[in-house]
C-alpha positions in Angstrom: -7.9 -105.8 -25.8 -4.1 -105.7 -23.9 -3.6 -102.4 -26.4 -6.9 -100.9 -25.2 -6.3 -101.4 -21.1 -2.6 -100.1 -21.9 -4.6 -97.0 -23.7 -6.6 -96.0 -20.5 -3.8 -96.5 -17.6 -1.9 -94.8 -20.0 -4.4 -92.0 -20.2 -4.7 -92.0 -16.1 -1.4 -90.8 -16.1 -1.7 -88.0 -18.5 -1.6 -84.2 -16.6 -4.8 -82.5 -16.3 -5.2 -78.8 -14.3 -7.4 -78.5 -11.0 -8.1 -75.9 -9.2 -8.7 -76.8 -5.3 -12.4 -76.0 -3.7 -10.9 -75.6 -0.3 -7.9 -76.1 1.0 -6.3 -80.0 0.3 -3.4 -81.1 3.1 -0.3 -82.9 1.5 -1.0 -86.1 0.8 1.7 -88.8 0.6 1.1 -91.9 -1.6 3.9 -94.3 -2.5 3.5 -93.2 -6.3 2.8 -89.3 -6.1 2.8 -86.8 -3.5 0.3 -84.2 -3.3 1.7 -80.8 -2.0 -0.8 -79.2 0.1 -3.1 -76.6 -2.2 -4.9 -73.5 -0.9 -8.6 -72.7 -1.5 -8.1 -71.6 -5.5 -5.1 -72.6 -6.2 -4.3 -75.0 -9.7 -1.5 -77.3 -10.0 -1.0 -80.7 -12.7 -1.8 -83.8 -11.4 -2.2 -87.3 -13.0 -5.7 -87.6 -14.4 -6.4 -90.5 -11.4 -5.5 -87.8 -9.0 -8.0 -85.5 -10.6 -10.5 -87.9 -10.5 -10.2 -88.8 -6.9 -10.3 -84.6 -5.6 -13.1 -84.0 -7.7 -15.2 -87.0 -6.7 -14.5 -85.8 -3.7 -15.3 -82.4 -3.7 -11.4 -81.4 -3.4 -11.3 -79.7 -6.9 -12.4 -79.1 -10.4 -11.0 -80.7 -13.4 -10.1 -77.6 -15.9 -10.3 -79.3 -19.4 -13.6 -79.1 -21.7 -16.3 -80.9 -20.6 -17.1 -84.5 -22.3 -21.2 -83.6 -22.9 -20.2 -80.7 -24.8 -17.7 -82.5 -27.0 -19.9 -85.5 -27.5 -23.0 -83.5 -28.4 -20.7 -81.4 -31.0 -19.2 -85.1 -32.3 -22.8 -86.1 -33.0 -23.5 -83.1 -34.5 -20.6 -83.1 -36.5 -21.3 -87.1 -37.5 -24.7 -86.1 -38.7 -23.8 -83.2 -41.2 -21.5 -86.0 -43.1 -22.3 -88.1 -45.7 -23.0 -91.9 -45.3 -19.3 -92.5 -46.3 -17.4 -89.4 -44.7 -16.2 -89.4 -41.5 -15.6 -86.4 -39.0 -12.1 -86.2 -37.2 -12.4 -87.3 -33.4 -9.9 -86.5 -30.7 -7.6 -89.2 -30.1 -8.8 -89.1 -25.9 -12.3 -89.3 -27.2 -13.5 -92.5 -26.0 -11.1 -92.7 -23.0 -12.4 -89.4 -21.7 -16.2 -90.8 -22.4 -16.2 -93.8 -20.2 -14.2 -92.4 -17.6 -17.1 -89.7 -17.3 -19.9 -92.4 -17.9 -17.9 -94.3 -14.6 -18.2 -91.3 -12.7 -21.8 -90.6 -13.8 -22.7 -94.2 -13.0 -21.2 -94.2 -9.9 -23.9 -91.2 -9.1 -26.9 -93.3 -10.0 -27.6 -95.1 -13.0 -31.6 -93.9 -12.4 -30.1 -90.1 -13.4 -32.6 -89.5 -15.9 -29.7 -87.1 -17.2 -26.9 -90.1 -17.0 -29.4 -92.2 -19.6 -29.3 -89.0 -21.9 -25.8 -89.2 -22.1 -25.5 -92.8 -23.0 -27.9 -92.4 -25.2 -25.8 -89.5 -26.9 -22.9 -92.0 -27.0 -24.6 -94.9 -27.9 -26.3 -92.9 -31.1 -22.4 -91.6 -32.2 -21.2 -94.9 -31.9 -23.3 -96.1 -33.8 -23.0 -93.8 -36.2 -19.3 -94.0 -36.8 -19.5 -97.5 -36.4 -21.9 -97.7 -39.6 -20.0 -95.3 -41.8 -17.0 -97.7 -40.8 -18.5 -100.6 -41.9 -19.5 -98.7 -45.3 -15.6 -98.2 -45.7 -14.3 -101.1 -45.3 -16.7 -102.3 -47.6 -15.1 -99.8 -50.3 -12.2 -101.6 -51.8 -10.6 -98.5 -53.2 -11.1 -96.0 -50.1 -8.0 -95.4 -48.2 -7.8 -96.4 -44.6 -9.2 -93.3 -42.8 -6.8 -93.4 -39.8 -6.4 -89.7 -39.6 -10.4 -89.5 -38.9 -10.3 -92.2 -36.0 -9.2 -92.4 -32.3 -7.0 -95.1 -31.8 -9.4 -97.2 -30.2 -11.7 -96.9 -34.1 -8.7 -97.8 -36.0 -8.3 -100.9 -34.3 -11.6 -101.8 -34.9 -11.6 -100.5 -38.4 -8.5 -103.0 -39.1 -9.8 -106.0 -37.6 -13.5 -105.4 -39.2 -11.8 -104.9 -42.6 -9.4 -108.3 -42.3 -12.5 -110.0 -41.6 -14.0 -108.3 -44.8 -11.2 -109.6 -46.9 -11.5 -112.9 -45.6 -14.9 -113.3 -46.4 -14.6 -112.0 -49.6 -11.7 -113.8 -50.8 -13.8 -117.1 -49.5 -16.4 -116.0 -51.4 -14.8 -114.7 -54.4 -12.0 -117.2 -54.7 -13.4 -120.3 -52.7 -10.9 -120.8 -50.7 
């Protein structure tokens, strides 16, 4: 868990490009300053910063947008096999519940917000089974190159409990 919270600060930190919707004063914080932005104008800013203008109508984060990527993921998921997996991008998840916050934040009722967790829920799922089916496969390779970070820890704690279980089984021990 320490791994995963050090994974999203982490990712708060990472640049992302705005581009102000009106003009933004300099603001000065004891960790960053913000030089003041005209109407249109696109600077790199921590991702925190991002999220704070645009929540607040300040700018617009330029960087593809999560429902697009998740509906291709799922898409992607389902063309597979029952044992393949697609490739995900490493910010995946961390981008995904950063936008479910926001989304939340706007009203939980958002019949739209429940189609997106839905969405997410139905890819985790997914991936989560096809894991499961791996780890199962004693002579598959680990599929690290096919998993965010966050999947790859799972995948190696799900497959040390495997082996446990199978070497009490097998071996009695």
């Amino acid at each position: 868990m320490t791994y995963l919270k050090n994974r999203e600060r982490s990712f708060l930190m990472t640049p992302v490009k705005v581009t102000a919707r009106k003009d933004i004063p300099e603001a000065r914080l004891t960790t960053f300053t913000l030089p003041e932005l005209k109407e249109g104008s696109s600077i790199e800013v921590p991702r925190w910063v991002a999220e704070t203008l645009e929540e607040n109508g300040f700018a617009t984060r330029e960087e593809e947008s999560v429902e697009s990527e998740l509906n291709r993921a799922l898409q992607r998921e389902r063309l597979q096999g029952s044992t393949q997996l697609s490739p995900i991008k490493s910010d995946f998840y961390l981008r995904l519940k950063r936008y479910l916050v926001l989304m939340r934040k706007r009203g939980k009722a958002d019949p739209y917000y429940n189609k997106l967790l839905s969405t997410a829920s139905s890819l985790i799922t997914l991936r989560l089974s096809k894991m499961v089916v791996l780890v199962g496969l004693t002579s598959q390779p680990e599929p690290y190159s096919l998993l965010s970070p966050e999947e790859l820890a799972l995948f190696r704690e799900i497959k040390e409990l495997v082996l446990l279980w199978r070497n009490m089984t097998l071996e009695g021990d």
